[in-house]
C-alpha positions as CSV (number, residue, x, y, z in Angstrom):
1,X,19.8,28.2,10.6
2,X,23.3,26.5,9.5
3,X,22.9,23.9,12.9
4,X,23.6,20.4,11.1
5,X,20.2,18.5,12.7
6,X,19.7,14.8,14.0
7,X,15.6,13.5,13.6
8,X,14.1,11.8,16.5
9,X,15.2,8.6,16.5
10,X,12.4,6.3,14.9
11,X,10.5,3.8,16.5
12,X,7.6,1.3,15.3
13,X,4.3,2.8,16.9
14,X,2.9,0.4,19.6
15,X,-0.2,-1.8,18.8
16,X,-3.1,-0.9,20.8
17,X,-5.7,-3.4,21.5
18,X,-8.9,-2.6,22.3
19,X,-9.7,-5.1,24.6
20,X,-13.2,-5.4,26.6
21,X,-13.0,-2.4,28.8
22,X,-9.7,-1.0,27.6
23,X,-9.8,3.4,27.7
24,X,-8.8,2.9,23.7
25,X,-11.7,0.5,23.3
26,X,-14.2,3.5,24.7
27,X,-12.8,6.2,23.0
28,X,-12.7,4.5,19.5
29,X,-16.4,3.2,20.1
30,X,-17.3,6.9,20.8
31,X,-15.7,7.6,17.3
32,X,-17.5,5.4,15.6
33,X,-20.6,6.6,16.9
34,X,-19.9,10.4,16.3
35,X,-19.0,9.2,12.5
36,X,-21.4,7.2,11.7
37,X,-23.9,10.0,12.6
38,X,-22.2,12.6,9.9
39,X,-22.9,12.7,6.2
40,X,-19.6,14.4,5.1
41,X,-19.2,16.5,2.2
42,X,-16.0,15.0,1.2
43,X,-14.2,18.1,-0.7
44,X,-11.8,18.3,-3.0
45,X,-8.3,20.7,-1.2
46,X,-6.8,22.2,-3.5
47,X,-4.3,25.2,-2.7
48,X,-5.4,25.0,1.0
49,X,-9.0,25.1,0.2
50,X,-11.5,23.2,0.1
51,X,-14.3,22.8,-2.5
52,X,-16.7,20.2,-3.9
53,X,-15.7,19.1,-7.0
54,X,-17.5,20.1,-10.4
55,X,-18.7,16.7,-11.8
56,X,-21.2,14.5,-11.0
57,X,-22.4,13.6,-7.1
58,X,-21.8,10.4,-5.6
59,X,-21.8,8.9,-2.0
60,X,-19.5,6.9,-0.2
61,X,-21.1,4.0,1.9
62,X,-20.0,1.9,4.4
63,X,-19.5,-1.5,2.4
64,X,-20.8,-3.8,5.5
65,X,-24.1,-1.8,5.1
66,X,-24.3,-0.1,1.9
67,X,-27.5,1.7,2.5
68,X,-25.4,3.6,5.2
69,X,-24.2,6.9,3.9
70,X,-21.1,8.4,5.3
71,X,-20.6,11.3,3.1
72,X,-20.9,12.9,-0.4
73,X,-18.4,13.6,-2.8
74,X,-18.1,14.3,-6.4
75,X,-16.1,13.5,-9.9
76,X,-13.3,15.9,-10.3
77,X,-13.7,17.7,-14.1
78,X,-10.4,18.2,-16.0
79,X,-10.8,22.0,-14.9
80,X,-10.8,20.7,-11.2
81,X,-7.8,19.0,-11.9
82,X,-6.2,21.6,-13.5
83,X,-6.5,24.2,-11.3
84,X,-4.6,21.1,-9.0
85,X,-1.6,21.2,-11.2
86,X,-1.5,24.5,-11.2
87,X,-1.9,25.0,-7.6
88,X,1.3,22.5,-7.2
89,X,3.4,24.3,-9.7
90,X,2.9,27.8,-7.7
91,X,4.0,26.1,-4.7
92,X,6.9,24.3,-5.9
93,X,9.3,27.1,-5.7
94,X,8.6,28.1,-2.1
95,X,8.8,24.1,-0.9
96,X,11.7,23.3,-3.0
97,X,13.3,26.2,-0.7
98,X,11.6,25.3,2.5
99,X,14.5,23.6,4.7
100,X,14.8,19.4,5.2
101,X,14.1,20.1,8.9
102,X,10.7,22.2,8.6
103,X,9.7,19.9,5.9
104,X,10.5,16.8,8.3
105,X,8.8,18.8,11.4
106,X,5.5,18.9,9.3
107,X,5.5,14.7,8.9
108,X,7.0,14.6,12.5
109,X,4.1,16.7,13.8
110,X,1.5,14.6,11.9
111,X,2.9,11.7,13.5
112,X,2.2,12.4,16.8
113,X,-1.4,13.8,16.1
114,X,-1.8,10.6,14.6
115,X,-0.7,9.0,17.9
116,X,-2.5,10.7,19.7
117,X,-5.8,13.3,19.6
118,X,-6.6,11.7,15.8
119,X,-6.0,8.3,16.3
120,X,-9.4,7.6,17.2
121,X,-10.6,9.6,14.2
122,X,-8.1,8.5,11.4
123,X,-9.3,4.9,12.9
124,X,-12.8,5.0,12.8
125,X,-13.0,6.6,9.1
126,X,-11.1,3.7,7.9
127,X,-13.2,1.1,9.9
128,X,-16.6,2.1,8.5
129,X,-15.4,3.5,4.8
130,X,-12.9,0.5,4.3
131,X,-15.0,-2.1,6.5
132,X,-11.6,-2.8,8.3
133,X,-12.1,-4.3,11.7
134,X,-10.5,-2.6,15.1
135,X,-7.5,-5.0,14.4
136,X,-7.0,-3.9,11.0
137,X,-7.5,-0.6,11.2
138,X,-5.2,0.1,14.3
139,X,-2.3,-1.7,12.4
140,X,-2.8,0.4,9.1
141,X,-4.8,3.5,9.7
142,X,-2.6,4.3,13.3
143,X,0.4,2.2,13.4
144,X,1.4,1.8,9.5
145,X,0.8,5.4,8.9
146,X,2.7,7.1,11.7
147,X,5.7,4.4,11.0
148,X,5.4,5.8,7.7
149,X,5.8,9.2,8.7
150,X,8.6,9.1,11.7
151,X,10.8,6.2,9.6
152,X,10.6,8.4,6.4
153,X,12.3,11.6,7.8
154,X,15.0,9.2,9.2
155,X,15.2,8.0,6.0
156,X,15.7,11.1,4.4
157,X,18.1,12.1,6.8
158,X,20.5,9.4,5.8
159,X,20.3,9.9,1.9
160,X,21.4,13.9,2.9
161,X,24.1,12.7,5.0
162,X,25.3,10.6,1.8
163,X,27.7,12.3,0.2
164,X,30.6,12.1,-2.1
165,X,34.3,11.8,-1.1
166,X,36.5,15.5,-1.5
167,X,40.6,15.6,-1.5
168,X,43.1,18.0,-1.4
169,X,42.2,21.2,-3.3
170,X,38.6,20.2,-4.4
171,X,35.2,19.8,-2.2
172,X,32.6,17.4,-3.4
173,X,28.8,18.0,-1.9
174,X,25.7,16.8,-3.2
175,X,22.6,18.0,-3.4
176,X,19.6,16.3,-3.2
177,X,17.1,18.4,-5.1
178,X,13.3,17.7,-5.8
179,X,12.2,16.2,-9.0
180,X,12.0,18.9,-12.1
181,X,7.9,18.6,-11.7
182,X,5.5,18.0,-10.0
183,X,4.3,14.1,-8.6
184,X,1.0,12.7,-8.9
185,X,-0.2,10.4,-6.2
186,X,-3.4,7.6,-7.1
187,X,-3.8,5.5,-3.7
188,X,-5.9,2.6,-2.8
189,X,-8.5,1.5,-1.2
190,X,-7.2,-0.7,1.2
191,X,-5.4,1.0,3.1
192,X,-5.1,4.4,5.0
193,X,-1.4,3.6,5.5
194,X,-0.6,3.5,1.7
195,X,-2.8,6.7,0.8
196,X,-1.3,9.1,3.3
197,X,2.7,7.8,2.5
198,X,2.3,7.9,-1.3
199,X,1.7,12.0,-1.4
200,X,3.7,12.7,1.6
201,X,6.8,11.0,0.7
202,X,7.6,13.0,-2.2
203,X,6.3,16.0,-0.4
204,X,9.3,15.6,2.3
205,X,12.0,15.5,-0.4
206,X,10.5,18.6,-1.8
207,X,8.1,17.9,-4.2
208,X,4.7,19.6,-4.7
209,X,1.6,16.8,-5.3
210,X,-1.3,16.1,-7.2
211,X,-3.4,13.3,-5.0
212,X,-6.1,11.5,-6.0
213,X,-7.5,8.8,-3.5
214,X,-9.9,5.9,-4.6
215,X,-13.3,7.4,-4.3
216,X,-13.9,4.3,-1.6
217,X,-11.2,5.4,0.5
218,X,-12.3,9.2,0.8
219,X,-13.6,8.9,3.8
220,X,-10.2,8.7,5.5
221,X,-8.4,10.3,3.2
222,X,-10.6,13.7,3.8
223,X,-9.7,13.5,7.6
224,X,-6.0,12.7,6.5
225,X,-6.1,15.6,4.5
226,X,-7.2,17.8,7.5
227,X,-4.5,15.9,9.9
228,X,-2.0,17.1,7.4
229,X,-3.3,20.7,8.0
230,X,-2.9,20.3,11.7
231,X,0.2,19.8,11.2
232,X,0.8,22.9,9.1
233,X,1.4,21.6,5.9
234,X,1.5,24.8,4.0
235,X,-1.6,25.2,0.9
236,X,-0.5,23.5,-2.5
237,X,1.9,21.7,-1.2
238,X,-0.5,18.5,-1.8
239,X,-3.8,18.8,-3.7
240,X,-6.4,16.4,-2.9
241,X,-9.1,16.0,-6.0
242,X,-11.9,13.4,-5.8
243,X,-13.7,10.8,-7.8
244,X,-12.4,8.0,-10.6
245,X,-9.1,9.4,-11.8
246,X,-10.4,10.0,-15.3
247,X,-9.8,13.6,-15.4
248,X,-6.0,13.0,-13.8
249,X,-5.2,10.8,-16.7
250,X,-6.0,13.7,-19.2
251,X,-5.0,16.6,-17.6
252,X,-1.8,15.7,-15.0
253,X,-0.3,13.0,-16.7
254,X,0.3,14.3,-19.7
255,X,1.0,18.3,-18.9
256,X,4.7,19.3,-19.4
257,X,5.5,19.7,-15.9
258,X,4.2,16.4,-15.0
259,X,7.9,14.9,-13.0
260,X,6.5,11.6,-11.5
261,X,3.8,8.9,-10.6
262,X,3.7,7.4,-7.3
263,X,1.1,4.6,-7.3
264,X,-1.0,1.9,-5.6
265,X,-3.9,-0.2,-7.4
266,X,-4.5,-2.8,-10.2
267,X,-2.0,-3.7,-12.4
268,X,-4.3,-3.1,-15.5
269,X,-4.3,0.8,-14.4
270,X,-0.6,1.0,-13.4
271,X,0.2,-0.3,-17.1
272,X,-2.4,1.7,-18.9
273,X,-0.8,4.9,-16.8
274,X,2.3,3.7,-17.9
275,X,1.2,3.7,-21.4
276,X,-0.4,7.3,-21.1
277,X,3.2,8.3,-20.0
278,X,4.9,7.2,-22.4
279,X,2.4,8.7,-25.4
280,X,3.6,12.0,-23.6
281,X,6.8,11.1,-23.3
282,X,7.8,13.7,-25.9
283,X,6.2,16.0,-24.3
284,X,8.1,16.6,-21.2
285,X,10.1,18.4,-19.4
286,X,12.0,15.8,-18.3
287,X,11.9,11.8,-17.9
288,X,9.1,11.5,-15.1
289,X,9.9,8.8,-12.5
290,X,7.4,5.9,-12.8
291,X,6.7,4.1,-8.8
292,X,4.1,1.9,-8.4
293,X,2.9,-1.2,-6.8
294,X,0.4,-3.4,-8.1
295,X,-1.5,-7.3,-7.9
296,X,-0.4,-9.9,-6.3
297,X,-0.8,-13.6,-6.2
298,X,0.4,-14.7,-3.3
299,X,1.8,-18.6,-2.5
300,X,2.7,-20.3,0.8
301,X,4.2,-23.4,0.2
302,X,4.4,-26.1,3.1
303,X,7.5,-28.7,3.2
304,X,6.7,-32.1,4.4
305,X,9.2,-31.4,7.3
306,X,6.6,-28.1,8.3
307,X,5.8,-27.9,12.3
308,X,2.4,-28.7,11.0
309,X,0.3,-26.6,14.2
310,X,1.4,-23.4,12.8
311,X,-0.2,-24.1,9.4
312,X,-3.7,-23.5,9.8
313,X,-3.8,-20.2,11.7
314,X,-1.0,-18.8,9.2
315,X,-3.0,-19.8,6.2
316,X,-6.4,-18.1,7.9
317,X,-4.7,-15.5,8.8
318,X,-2.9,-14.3,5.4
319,X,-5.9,-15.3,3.3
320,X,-9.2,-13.8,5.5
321,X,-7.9,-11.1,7.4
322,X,-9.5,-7.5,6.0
323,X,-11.6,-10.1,3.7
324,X,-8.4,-11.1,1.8
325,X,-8.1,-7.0,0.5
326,X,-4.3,-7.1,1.3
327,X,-1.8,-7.2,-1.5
328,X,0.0,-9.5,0.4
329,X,-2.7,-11.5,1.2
330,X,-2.4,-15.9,1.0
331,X,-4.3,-16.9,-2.2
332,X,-2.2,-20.1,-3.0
333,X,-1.5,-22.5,-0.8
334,X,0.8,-25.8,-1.8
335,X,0.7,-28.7,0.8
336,X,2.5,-32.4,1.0
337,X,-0.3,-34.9,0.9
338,X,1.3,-36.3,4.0
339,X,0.5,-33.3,6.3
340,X,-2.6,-32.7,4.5
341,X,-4.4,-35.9,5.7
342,X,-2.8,-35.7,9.0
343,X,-4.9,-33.3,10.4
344,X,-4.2,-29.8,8.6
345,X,-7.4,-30.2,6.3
346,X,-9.8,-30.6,8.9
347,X,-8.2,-27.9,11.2
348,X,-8.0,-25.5,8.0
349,X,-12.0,-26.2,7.2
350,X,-12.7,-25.5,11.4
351,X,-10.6,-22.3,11.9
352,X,-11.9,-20.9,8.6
353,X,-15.8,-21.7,10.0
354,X,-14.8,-19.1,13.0
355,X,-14.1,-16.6,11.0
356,X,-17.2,-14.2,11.5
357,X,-17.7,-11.3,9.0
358,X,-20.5,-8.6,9.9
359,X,-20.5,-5.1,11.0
360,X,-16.6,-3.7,11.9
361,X,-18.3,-1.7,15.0
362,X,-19.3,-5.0,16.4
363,X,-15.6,-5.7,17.9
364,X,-16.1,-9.5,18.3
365,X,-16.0,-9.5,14.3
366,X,-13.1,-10.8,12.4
367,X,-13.8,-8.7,10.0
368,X,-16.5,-7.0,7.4
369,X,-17.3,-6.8,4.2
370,X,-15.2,-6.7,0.7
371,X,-15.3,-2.7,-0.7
372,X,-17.9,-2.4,-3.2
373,X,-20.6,-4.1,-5.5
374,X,-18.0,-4.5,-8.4
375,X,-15.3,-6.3,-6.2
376,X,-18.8,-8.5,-4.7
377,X,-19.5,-9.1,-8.3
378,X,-16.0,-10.6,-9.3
379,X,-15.8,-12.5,-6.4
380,X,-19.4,-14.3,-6.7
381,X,-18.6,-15.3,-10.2
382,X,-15.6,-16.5,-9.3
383,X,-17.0,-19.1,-6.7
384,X,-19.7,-19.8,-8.7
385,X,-17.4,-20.8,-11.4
386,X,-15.7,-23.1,-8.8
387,X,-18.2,-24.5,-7.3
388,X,-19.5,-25.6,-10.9
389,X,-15.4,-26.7,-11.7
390,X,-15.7,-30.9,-11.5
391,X,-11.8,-30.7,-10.9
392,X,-12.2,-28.0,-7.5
393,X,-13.6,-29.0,-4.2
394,X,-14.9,-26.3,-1.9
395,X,-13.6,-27.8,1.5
396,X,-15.7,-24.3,3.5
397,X,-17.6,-21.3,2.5
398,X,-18.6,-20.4,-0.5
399,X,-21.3,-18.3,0.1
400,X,-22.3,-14.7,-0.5
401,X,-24.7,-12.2,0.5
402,X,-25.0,-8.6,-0.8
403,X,-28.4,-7.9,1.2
404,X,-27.2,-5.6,3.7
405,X,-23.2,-5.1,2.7
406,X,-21.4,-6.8,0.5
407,X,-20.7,-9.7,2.4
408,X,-18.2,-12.7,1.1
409,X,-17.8,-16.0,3.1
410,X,-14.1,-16.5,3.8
411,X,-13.7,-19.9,1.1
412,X,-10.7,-22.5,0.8
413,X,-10.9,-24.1,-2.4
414,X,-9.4,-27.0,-3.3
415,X,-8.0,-27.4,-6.9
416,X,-6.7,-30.6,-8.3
417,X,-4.8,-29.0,-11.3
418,X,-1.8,-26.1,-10.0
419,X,-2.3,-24.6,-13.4
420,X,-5.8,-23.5,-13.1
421,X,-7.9,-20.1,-12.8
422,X,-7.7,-20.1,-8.9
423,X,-3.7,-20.4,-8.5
424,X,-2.9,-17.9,-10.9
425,X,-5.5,-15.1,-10.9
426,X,-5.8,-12.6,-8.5
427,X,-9.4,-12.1,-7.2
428,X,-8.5,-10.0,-4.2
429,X,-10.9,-11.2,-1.6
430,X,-11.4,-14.3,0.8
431,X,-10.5,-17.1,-1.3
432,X,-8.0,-19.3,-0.9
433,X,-7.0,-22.0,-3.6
434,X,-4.9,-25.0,-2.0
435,X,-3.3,-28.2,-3.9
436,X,-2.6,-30.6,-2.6
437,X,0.8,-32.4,-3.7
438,X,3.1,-35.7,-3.3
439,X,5.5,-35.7,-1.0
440,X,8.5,-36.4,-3.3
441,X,7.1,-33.6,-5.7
442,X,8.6,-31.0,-3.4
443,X,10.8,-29.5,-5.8
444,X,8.3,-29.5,-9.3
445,X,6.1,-27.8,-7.0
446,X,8.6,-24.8,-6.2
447,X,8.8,-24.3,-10.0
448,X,5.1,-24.9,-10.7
449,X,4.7,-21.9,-8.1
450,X,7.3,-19.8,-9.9
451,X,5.7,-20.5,-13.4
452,X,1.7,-20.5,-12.5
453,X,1.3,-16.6,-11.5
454,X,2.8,-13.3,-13.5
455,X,3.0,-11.6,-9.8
456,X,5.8,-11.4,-7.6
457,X,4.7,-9.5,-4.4
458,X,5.2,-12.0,-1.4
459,X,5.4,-15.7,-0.5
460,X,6.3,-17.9,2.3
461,X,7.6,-21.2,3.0
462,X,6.9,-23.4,6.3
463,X,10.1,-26.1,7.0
464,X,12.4,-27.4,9.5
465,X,14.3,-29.0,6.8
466,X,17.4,-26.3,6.2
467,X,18.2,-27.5,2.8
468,X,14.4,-27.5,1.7
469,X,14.3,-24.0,3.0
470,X,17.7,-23.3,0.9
471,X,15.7,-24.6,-1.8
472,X,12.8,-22.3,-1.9
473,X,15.3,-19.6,-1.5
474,X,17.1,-20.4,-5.0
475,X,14.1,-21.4,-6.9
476,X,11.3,-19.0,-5.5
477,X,13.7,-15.8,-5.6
478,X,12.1,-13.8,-8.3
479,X,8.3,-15.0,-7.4
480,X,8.1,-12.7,-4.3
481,X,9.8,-9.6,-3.4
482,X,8.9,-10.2,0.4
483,X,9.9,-13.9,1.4
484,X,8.6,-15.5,4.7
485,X,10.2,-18.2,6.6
486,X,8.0,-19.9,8.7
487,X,5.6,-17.1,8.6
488,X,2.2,-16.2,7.3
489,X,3.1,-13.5,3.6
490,X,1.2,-10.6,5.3
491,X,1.8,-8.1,7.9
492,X,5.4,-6.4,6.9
493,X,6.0,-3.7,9.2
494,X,8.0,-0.2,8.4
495,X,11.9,-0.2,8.9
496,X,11.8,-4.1,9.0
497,X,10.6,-6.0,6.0
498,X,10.5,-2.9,3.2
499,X,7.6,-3.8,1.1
500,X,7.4,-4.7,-2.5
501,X,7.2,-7.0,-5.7
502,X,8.7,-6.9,-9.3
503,X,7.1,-8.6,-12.3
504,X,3.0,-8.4,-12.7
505,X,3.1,-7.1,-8.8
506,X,5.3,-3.2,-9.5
507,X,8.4,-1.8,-9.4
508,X,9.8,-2.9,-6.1
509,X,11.0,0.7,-4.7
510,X,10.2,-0.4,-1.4
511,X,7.8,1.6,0.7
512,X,8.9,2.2,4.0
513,X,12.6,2.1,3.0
514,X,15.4,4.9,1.9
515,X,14.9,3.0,-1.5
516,X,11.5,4.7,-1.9
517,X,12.8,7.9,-0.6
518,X,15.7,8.2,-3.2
519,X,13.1,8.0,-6.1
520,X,11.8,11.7,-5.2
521,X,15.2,13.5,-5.1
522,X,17.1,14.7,-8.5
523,X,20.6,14.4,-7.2
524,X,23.2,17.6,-7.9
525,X,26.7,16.7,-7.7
526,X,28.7,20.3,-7.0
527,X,32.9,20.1,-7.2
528,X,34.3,23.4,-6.0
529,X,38.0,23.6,-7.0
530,X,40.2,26.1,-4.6
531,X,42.9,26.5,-6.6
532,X,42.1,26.0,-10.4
533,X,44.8,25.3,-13.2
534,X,46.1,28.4,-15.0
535,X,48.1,26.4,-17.9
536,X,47.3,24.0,-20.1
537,X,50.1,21.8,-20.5
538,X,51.0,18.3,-18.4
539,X,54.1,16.1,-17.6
540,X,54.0,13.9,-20.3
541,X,54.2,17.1,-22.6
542,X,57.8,17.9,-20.9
């Protein structure tokens, strides 16, 4: 077909929301009750089929009550995983030649499945695997993901469209060709949104993909797997292995045709990835590209000139929604002394008392649990290390409780010294760290919260005062690669606030953006002369 295409035109999927006696609110809760009742054998899909892997058996729990088993799956051996790689590398060739518009009519499909008859399902496997509430899920699992999806293929459109001047006698075209290897994909836990647009971007522009979800995420990512099938993705075209990662840091990474790394999780694993990269660099076929996003640490700083009653709900609301398990979540907070004692502490300590964790199916819960025993363990020692600190003050919460799921109490802590533990390490659950600062110390503080953290991921700053805004803008504009005004550092949305941090916190390629997108072509520039030169000599030779 030589037609030149237009996509659908993109736009951000609706919020649904579930309220008491709502035809979404039934259909969900019937979801989570055919779920719940299923131990799934969560498979590895590799070439189109699916198999449990070969190494050891584990189970996959619902965190908000871990004796609740949801399905089985297993640690993929290095054989598993190579029998991935090679699955990808067979069906390269044939996707590299598939068209852009039956490549784009795969994600387009997907989207409106997700929109529709698997909404319910792609929900409900996040809700009890990732202990997201309705809320959370219906933003990430539905909304996030199917933005993903539509946005990207309009994306893509534009960087085909983008090409290169021609004049008289010569015609410039270029080609946007898939990278020279195949991508691997490692995604998070946190969110469904993240796993399912880290293998399929690349996929779109061609690429064939190695993907390896969290283990505590495969819950949703088998049924994301399957969505993608409904929507004809063809076998090998993405190859879904289980468990740790271990075996896709010996076998994927370093084999020859290894092209590039998409990424999600810990900074500690991005730069020991990294590392393993470069050890192999030698070894490639070509330079793989290297995109990833990582930690964050992220600030909200309050000008004494702040509409002080849109403080409190902004600082709950960064710091406690999905149990502070955002990237982008509030985990510093800087505020004048001034509004502090006029009102905004107390209202702070009562709105974070309402926040009620407990079982996600119970829809009158702000949220659940924190993902596993190891994140429960980090974040127990961490408030018990506070609470014993003479120089911290825990203003609410503090608790935990691992009985029946691993259950944090949203905290607000409050730390005399900026410099400490709480301001500059990321714990990645429902703690917040606040100081408290002098009024005139407006500016030190915007450098303090430059200095204190290695991240860079988001921030926000609450004024009326134009030029203290201005000021934030200058000082604060390498500490966060998504900026707030006035706004709470969470919640970006697809095609409007492209997400992603530089220093500790990634590469910044933007999810959601044509920036992301460009990172899985391998650009051809093609001149065709129509009349070449048949002499050798020039004017100045005369």
């Amino acid at each position: 077909m030589d037609a030149v295409t237009s996509v659908p035109d993109p736009a951000n999927e609706p919020v649904l929301g579930y309220g008491p006696g709502s035809t979404e609110r039934e259909s969900l809760s019937g979801a989570l009750a055919r779920l719940s009742a299923q131990r799934v054998e969560l498979t590895m899909t590799i070439d189109g089929r699916e198999r449990m892997a070969g190494g050891d058996r584990f189970d996959v729990v619902a965190p908000h009550e871990h004796r609740h088993v949801l399905g089985t799956s297993a640690q993929a051996t290095n054989a598993d995983v190579a029998e991935a790689v090679a699955a990808a590398k067979r069906a390269a060739g044939d996707w590299a030649r598939t068209p852009f518009d039956e490549r784009a009519a795969v994600l387009l499909r997907a989207a409106d499945l997700l929109a529709g008859p698997w909404r319910d399902t792609i929900n409900a496997a996040t809700m009890l695997g990732q202990s997201k509430s309705v809320q959370q899920a219906e933003i990430d699992a539905a909304c996030e993901f199917i933005d993903f999806l539509r946005f990207n293929v309009a994306y893509a459109r534009r960087v085909l469209a983008e090409q290169p001047r021609s004049v008289p006698g010569e015609w410039n075209r270029m080609e946007y060709r898939p990278l020279d290897g195949f991508v691997t994909a490692i995604t998070p836990f946190n969110f469904t949104a993240i796993a399912g647009n880290l293998p399929t971007a690349p996929a779109l522009m061609g690429n064939t993909v190695v993907w390896k979800p969290t283990p505590t995420q495969q819950l949703a990512a088998h049924h994301t797997m399957r969505l993608l099938e409904a929507a004809g993705l063809p076998p090998g075209v993405i190859n879904l292995v289980t468990g740790d990662g271990a075996a896709v840091s010996e076998v994927a990474l370093p084999d020859p045709g290894f092209g590039g790394l998409h990424f999600t999780g810990s900074t500690a694993t991005f730069k020991r990835l990294w590392r393993t990269i470069a050890d192999n660099l030698d070894g490639y076929g070509c330079y793989p590209r290297i995109v990833g996003e990582t930690g964050g640490k992220d600030f909200v700083v309050v000008h004494p000139s702040a509409d002080p009653a849109a403080i409190p709900a902004a600082l709950v609301r960064g710091a406690f929604e999905y149990q502070g398990q955002k990237c982008s979540a509030a985990s510093r907070a800087y505020l004048p002394k001034s509004l502090w004692h006029n009102g905004i502490r107390d209202q702070l300590a009562d709105l974070t008392k309402q926040v009620r964790y407990g079982d996600v199916a119970d829809f009158g819960n702000f949220g659940g649990a924190v993902i596993d025993r190891r994140a429960y363990a980090k974040h127990e020692a961490a408030l018990r290390r506070a609470a014993a600190s003479p120089g911290i003050e825990v203003l609410s919460g503090g608790g935990c409780d691992d009985s029946t799921g691993f259950f944090v109490e949203p905290t607000v802590l409050l730390g005399e010294d900026p410099r400490d533990e709480i301001f500059h390490t990321e714990y990645f659950g429902p703690i917040l760290a606040v100081h408290v600062y002098e009024d005139r110390d407006y500016s030190a503080i915007l450098h303090t919260v430059d200095e204190t953290s290695p991240y860079a991921l988001t921030g926000a700053v609450f004024a009326t005062d134009r030029a203290a805004i201005a000021e934030a803008h200058e000082v604060l504009r390498h500490a966060a690669g998504n900026f707030y005004v006035n706004d709470k550092p969470t919640g970006s949305i697809v095609s409007r606030q492209p997400f992603g941090g530089s220093r500790a916190s990634g590469t910044n390629d933007k999810a959601g953006s044509l920036y992301n997108i460009t990172r899985w072509t391998s650009p051809r520039a093609i001149k065709e002369t129509f009349d070449a030169p048949t002499t050798i000599g020039y004017p100045h030779q005369l």
